[in-house]
C-alpha positions in Angstrom: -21.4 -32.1 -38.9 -20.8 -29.8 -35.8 -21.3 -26.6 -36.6 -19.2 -23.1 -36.2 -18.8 -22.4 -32.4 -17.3 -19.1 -31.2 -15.2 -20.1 -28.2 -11.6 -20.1 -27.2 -9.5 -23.2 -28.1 -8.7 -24.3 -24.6 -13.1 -24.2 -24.4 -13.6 -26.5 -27.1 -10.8 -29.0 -26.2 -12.5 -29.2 -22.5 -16.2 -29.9 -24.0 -14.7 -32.5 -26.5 -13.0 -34.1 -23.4 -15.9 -34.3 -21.3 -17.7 -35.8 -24.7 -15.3 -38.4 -24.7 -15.5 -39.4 -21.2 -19.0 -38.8 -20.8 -19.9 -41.0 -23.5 -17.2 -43.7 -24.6 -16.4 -41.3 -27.8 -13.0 -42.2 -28.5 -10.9 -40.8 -31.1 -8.4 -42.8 -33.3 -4.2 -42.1 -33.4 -2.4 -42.6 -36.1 0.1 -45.7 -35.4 3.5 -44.2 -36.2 3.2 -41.0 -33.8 2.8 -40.5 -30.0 1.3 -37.1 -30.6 -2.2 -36.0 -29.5 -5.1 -35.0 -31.9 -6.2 -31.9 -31.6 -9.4 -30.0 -31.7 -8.9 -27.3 -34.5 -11.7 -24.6 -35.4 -12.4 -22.6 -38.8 -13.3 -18.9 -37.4 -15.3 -16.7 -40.1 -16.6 -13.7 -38.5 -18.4 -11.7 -40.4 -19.1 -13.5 -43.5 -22.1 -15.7 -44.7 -20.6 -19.0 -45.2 -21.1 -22.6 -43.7 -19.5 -22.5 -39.7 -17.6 -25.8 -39.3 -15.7 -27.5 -36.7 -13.2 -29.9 -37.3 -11.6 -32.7 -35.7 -8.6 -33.9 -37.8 -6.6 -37.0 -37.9 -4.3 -36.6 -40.3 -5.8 -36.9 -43.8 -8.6 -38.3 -42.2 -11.4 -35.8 -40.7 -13.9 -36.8 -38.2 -17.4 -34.3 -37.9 -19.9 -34.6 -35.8 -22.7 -32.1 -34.0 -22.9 -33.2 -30.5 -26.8 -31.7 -29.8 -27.9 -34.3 -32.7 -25.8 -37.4 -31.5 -25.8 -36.9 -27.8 -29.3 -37.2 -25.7 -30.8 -33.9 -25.0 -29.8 -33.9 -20.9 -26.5 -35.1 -21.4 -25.7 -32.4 -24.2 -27.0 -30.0 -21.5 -24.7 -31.8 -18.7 -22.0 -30.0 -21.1 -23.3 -26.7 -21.6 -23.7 -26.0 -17.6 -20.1 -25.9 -18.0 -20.3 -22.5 -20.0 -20.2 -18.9 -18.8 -23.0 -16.7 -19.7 -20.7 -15.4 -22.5 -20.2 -18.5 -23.8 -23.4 -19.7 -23.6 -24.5 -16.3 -25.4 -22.3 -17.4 -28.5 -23.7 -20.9 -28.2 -27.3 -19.4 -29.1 -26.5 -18.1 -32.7 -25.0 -21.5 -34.0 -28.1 -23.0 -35.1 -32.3 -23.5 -33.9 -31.4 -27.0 -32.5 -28.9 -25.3 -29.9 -30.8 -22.4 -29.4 -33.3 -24.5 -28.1 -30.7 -26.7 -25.6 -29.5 -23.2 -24.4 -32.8 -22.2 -23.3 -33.1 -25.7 -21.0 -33.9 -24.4 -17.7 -31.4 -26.9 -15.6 -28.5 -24.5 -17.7 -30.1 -21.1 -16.0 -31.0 -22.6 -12.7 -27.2 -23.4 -12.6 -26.2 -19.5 -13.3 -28.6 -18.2 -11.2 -27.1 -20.3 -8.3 -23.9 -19.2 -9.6 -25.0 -15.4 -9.8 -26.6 -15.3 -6.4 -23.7 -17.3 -4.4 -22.4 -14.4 -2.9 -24.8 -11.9 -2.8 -26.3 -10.3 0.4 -29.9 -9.7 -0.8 -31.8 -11.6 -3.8 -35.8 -10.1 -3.5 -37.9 -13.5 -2.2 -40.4 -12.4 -5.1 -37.2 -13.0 -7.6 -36.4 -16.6 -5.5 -39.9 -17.7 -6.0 -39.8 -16.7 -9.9 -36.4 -18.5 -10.5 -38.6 -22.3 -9.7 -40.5 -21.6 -12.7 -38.5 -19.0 -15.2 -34.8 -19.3 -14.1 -33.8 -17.1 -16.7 -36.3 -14.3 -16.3 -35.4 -14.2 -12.7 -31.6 -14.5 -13.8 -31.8 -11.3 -15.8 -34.6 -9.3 -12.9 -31.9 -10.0 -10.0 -30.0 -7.8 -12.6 -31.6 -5.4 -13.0 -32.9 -5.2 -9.4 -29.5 -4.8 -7.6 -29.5 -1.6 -9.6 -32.7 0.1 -7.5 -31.6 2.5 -5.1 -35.0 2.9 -3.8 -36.5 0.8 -0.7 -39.8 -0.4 0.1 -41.1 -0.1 3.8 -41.2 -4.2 4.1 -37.7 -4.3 3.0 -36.5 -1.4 5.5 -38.5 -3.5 8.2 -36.9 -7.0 8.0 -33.4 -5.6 8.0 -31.6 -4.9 11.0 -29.0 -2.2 10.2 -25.5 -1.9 10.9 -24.8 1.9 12.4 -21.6 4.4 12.5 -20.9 7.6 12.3 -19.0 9.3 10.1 -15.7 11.2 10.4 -17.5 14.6 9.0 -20.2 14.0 12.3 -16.8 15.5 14.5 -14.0 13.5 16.4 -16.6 13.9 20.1 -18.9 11.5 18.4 -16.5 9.2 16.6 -15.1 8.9 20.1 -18.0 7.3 21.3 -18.9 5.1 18.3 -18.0 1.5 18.8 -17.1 1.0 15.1 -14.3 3.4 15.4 -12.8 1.7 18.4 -12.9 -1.7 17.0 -16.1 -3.0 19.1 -19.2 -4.5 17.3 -21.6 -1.3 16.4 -25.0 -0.6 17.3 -27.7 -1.7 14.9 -30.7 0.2 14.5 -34.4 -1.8 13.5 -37.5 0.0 11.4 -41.1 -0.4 12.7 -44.1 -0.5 10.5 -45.6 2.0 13.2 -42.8 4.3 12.2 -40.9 4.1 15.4 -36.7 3.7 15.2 -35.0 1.5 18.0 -31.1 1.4 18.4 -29.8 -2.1 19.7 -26.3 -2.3 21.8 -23.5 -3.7 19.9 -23.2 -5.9 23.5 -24.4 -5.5 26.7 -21.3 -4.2 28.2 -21.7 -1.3 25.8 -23.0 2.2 27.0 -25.4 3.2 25.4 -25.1 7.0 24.5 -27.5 9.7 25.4 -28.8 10.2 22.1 -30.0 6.9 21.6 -33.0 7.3 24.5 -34.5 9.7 22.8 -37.9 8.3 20.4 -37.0 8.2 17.1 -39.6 7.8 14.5 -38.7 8.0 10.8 -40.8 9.0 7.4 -40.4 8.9 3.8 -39.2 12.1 2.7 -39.1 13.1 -1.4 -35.5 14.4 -2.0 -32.3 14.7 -0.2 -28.7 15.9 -1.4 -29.9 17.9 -4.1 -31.7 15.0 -5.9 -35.3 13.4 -6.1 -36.3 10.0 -6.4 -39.2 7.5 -6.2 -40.7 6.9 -2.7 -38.4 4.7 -0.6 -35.3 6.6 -2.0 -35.1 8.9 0.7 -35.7 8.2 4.6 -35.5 10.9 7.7 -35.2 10.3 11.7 -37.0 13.4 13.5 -35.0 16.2 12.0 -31.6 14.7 11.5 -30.2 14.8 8.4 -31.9 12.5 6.1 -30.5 9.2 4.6 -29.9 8.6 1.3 -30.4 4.9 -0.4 -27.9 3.2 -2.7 -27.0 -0.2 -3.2 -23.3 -2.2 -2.3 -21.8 -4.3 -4.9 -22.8 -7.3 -2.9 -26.6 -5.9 -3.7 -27.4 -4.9 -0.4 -28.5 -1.4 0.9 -26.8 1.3 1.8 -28.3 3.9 3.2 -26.4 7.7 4.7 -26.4 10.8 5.1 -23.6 13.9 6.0 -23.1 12.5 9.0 -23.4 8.8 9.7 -23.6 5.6 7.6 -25.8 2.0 7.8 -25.6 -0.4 6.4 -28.3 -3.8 5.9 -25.6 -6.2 6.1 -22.9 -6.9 9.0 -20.8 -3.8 8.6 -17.0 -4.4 7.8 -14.0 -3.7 9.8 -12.3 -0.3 9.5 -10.4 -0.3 6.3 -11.6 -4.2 4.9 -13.8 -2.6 2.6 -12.7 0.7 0.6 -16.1 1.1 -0.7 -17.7 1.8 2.8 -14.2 4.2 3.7 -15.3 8.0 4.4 -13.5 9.2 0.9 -15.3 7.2 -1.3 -18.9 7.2 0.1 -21.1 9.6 -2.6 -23.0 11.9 0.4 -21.3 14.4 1.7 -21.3 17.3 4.3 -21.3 20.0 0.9 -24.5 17.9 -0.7 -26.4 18.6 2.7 -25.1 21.9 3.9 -29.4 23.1 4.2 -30.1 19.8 5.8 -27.3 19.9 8.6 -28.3 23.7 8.6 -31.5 22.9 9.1 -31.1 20.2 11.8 -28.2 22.9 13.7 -31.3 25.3 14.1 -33.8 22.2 15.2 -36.0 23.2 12.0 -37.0 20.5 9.8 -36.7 20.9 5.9 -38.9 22.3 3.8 -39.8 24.4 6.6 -36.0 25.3 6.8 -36.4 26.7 3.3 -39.5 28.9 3.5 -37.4 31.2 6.8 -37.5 34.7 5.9 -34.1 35.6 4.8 -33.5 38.0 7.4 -33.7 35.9 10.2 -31.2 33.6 8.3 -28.9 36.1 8.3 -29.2 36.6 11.7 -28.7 33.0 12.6 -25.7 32.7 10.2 -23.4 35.6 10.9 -20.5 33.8 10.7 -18.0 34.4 7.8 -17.4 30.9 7.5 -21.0 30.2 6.6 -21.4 33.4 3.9 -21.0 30.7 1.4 -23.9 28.7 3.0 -26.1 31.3 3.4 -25.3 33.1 0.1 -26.6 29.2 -1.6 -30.0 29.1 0.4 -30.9 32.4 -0.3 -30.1 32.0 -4.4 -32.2 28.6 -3.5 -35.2 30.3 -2.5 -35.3 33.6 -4.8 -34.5 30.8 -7.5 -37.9 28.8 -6.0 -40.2 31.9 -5.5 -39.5 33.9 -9.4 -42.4 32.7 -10.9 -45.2 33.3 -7.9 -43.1 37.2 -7.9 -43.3 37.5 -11.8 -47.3 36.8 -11.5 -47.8 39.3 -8.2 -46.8 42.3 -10.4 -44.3 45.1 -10.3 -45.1 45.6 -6.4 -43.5 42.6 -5.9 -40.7 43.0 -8.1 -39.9 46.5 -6.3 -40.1 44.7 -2.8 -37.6 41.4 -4.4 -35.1 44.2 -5.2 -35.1 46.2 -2.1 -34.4 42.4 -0.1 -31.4 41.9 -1.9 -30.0 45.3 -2.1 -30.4 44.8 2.1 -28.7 41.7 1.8 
């Protein structure tokens, strides 16, 4: 008796195939026709009765369950064939292939299947996978969604570097990505030092990149807070922001320039890494480019008295700007004014009125 298997038609008739060739199991045809037998299922969804399948000869049926007359490895041979859908439906037929679904040959197959064209698997999850395949099946999972870094991770990468259109037209002038040349790769030092490696050696390298660079974990960028590792800064520049690529590796950006821990596609072979569809933009870090335009690092940008902002921003085309930082700070310092008294009230008043 083979019981009730929820899978498509075209499924079934390829594991009944590989049954018969696998193992001698051949099938009988009615002497007076040339036509095939077929493998024909009974679907009840929904309803508690017995889940059959049925191979039919005519007036003659043939049942069978394939986990009780097959050996154990070569029942498994078959279900490698499955896709994790598949194999999903395969775990409600009955205990007995519950229990071949869980063989861990089946998992060690869809993990290699899984990982095949990923960028970045965690070694810890490689190392789990020789002795709980599926555990590390599902953990890969759920890893490649962590937008957060550790410092041993940032350290064995060597990232792929470009600026971004937003950074002005002088510097994507001098950025081998946007001239079709291999890009510059920048490396991460335990000691918290930043190096920027030469696409090739016939490749100037720009003024900016003597300069020392050391880089520290920072605890919000963009308007949003994370857990450490989610958010990196070089000197004062513009911190990056983490995130992940659909091939699981890192992304990490800021206003201004992208990297990437994988080799960096061509211009316009990946629209995911294009300009208009990267998530950090100039608008998300107007006080961080602000803040690195006036060589003052963040929060220290914040905490400026608001006159002397409005003396370094006395253009019209950064009202707007200005107008945001100074809501940003009131907005930060109401409950230290609400607790200093009416004094302090008077005194909050007479700043904005002057504003």
């Amino acid at each position: 008796r083979l019981p009730f298997l929820c899978l498509p038609n075209h499924r079934l008739e390829c594991i009944w195939h590989n049954l018969c060739a696998e193992f001698s199991i051949k099938s009988r045809h009615h002497a007076s026709t040339r036509r095939q037998t077929q493998l024909q299922m009974t679907t009840i969804v929904g309803q508690k009765r017995d889940r059959e399948e049925y191979y039919e000869e005519d007036t003659q049926e043939i049942k069978m369950d394939p986990c009780e007359e097959l050996p154990q490895e070569m029942f498994v041979t078959i279900l490698v064939q499955l896709t994790l859908s598949e194999l999903r439906n395969c775990l409600f037929v009955c205990k007995n292939w519950k229990e071949s679904c869980e063989d861990r040959i089946i998992w060690h197959s869809l993990c290699n299947s899984l990982w095949r064209d990923k960028i970045y698997v965690p070694q810890s999850i490689k190392e789990k996978e020789m002795r709980d395949p599926k555990g590390a099946y599902f953990e890969s999972i759920r890893d490649s969604k962590r937008e957060h870094i550790s410092e041993e991770e940032l350290c064995s990468f060597s990232w792929d570097f470009r600026f971004k259109e937003a950074a002005g037209e002088d510097w994507i002038n001098r950025d081998p990505w946007w001239n079709g040349k291999k890009v510059m790769k920048h490396r991460y030092f335990p000691d918290h030092k930043c190096e920027i490696i030469k696409g090739d050696d016939a490749q100037e390298f720009p003024e900016y990149a003597q300069l020392e660079r050391r880089w520290r974990w920072i605890d919000s960028a963009a308007g949003k807070t994370g857990p450490c590792g989610s958010f990196l800064q070089v000197n004062n520049y513009p911190p990056y922001v983490f995130s992940r690529h659909t091939n699981w590796g890192f992304i990490m950006q800021s206003c201004w320039v992208l990297l990437t821990s994988f080799d960096m596609p061509e211009k316009g072979a990946c629209k995911e890494l294009e300009d208009e569809n990267l998530k950090v933009t100039t608008k998300m870090m107007q006080q961080e480019a602000m803040a690195y335009n006036i060589g003052v690092q963040l929060p220290d940008f914040q905490n400026l008295p608001i006159q002397l902002l409005l003396q370094l921003f006395d253009n019209e085309e950064d009202e707007d700007v200005v107008d945001e930082i100074i809501n940003n700070i009131l907005t930060d310092t109401d409950d230290e004014e609400e607790e200093g008294g009416d004094g302090e009230e008077e005194e909050e008043e007479e700043v904005t009125e002057d504003y």
